[in-house]
Backbone bond lengths (Angstrom), bond angles and torsions (degrees), N, CA, C in turn:
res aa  C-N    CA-C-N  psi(-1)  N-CA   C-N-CA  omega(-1)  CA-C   N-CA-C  phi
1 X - - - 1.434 - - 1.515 109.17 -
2 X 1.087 100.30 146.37 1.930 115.07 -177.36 1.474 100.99 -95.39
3 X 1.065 129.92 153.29 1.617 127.83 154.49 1.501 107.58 -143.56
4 X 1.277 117.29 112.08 1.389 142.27 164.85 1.404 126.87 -80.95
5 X 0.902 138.62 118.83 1.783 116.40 165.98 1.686 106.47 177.90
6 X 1.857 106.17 -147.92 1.745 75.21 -171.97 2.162 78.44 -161.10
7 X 1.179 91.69 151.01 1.417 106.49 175.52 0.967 116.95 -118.11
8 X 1.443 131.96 153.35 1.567 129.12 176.91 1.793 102.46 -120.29
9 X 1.420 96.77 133.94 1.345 91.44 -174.11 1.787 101.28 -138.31
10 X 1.401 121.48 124.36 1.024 128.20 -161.83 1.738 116.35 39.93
11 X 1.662 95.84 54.21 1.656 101.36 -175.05 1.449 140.28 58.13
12 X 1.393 97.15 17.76 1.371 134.22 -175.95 1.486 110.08 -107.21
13 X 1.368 111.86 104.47 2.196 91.67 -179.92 1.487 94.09 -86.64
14 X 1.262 111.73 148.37 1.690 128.28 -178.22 1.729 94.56 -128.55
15 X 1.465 102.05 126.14 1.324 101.15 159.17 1.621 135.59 -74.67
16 X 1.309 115.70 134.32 1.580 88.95 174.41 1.705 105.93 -139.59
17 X 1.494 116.51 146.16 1.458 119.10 171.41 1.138 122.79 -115.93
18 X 1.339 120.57 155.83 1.470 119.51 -167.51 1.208 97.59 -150.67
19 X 1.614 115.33 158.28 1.324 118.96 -178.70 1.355 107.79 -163.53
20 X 1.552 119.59 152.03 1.421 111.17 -155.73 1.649 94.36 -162.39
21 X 0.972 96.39 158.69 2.241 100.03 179.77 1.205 93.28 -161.79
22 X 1.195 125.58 138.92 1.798 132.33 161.46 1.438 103.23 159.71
23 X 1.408 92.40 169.90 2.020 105.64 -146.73 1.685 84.48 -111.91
24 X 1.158 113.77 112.79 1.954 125.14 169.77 1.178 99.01 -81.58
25 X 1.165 138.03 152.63 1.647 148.19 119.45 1.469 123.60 -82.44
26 X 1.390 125.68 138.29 1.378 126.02 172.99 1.734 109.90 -156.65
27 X 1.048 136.02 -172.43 1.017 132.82 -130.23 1.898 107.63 -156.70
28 X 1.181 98.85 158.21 1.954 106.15 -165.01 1.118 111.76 -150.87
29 X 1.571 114.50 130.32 1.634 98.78 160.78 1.689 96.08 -155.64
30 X 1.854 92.69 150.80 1.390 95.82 -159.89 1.516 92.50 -152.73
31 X 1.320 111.70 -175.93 1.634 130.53 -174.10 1.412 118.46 -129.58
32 X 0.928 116.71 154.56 1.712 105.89 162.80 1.638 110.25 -159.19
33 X 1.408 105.30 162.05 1.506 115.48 172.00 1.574 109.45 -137.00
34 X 1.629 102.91 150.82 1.677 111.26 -173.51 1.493 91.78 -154.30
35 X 2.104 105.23 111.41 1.284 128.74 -171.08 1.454 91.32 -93.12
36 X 1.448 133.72 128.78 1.335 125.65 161.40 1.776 131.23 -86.23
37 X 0.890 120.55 89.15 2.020 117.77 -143.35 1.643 92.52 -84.64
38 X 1.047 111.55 -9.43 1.914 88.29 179.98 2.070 98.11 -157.99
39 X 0.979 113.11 166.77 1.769 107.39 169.54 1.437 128.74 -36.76
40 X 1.482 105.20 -17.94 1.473 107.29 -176.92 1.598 115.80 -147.89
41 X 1.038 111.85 3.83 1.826 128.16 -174.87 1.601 94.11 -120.23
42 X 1.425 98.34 122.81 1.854 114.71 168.73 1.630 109.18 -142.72
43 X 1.291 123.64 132.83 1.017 136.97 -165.62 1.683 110.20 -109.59
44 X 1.364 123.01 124.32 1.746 130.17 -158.21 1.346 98.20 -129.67
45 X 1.504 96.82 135.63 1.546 122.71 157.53 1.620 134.09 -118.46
46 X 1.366 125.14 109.69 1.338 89.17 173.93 1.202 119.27 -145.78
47 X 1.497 138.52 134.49 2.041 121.81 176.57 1.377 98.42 -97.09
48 X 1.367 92.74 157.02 1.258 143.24 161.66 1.715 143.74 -113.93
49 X 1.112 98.61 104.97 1.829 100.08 -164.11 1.673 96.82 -91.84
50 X 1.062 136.89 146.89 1.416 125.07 -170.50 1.964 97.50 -144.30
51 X 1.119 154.44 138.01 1.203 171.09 7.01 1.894 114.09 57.99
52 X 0.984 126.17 86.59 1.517 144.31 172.99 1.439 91.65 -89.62
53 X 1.226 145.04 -87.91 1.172 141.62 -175.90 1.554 110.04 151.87
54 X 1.426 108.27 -160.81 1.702 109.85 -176.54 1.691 90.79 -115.84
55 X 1.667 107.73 135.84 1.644 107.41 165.13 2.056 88.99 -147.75
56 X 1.644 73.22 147.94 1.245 92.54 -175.07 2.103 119.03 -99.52
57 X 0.818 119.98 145.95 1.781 127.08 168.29 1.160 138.49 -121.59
58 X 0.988 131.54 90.66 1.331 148.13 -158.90 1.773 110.50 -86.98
59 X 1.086 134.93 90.45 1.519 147.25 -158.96 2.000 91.38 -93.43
60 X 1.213 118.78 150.96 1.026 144.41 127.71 1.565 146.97 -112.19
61 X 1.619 111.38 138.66 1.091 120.29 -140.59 1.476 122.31 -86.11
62 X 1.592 143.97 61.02 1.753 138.18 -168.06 1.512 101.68 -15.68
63 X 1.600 90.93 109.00 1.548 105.90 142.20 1.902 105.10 103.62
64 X 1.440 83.35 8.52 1.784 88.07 -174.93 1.962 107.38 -134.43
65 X 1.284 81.39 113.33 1.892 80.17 -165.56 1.495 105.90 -72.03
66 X 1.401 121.30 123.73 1.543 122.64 176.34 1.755 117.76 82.74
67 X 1.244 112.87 27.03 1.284 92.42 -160.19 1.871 82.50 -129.01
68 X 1.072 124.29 143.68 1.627 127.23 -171.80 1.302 119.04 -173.97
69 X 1.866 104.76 157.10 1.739 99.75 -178.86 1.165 122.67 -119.04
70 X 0.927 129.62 -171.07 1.287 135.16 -174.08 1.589 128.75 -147.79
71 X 1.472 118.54 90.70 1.426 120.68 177.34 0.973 140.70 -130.91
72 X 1.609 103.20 137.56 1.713 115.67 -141.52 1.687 116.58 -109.53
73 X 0.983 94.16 123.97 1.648 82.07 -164.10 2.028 101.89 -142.52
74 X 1.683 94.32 133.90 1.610 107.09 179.81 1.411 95.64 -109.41
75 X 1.371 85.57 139.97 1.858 112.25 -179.02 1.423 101.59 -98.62
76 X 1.891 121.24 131.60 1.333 114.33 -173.11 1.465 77.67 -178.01
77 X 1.753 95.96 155.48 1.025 113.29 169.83 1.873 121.12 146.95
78 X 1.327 109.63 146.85 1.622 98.54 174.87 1.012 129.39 -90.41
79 X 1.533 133.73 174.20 1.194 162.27 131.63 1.353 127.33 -57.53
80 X 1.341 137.09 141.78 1.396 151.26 106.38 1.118 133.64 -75.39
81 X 1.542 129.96 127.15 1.573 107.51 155.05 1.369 114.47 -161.33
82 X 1.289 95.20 136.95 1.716 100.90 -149.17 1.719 101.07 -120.86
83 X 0.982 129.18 121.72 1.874 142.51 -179.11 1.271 127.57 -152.01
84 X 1.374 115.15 161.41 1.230 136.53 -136.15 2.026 79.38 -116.39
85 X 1.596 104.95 137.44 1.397 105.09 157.67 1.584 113.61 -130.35
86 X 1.423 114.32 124.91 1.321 117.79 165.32 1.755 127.47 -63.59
87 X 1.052 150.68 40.51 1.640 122.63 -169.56 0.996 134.04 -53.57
88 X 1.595 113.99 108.21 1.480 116.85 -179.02 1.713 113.29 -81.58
89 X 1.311 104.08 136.71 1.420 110.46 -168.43 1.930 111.80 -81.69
């Protein structure tokens, strides 16, 4: 991931870039149901809670020796998903 953008610090915007690559693991668990209403029509539900984890980014700032940020951010969140199944015989 790239991160571009710009901060203002004592009314000053300072640019800063950051850049980052690496493979996370995190984790899911969910349920589902599938009502079948006729020989070939079934109707599906299912959530999903998902856990990516916490990673951190540390940006440095053009034109300012030693001075840098740091932003931390956890990935989370659910799912729905609800569909229609045909079975062809």
């Amino acid at each position: 991931m790239n991160y571009i953008g710009q901060m203002h610090f004592a009314a000053v915007p300072i640019d800063y870039i950051g850049s980052d690559s690496a493979t996370h693991a995190g984790w899911t668990l969910g349920s589902g149901l599938e009502h079948r209403y006729n020989g070939n029509l079934s109707v599906k539900a299912e959530y999903l809670y998902y856990d990516l984890g916490k990673h951190t980014l540390v940006t440095t700032q053009n034109g300012i020796a030693g001075f840098s940020s740091q932003f931390d951010t956890h990935t989370r969140g659910s799912l729905v998903r609800v569909g229609l199944n045909w079975k062809f015989n």
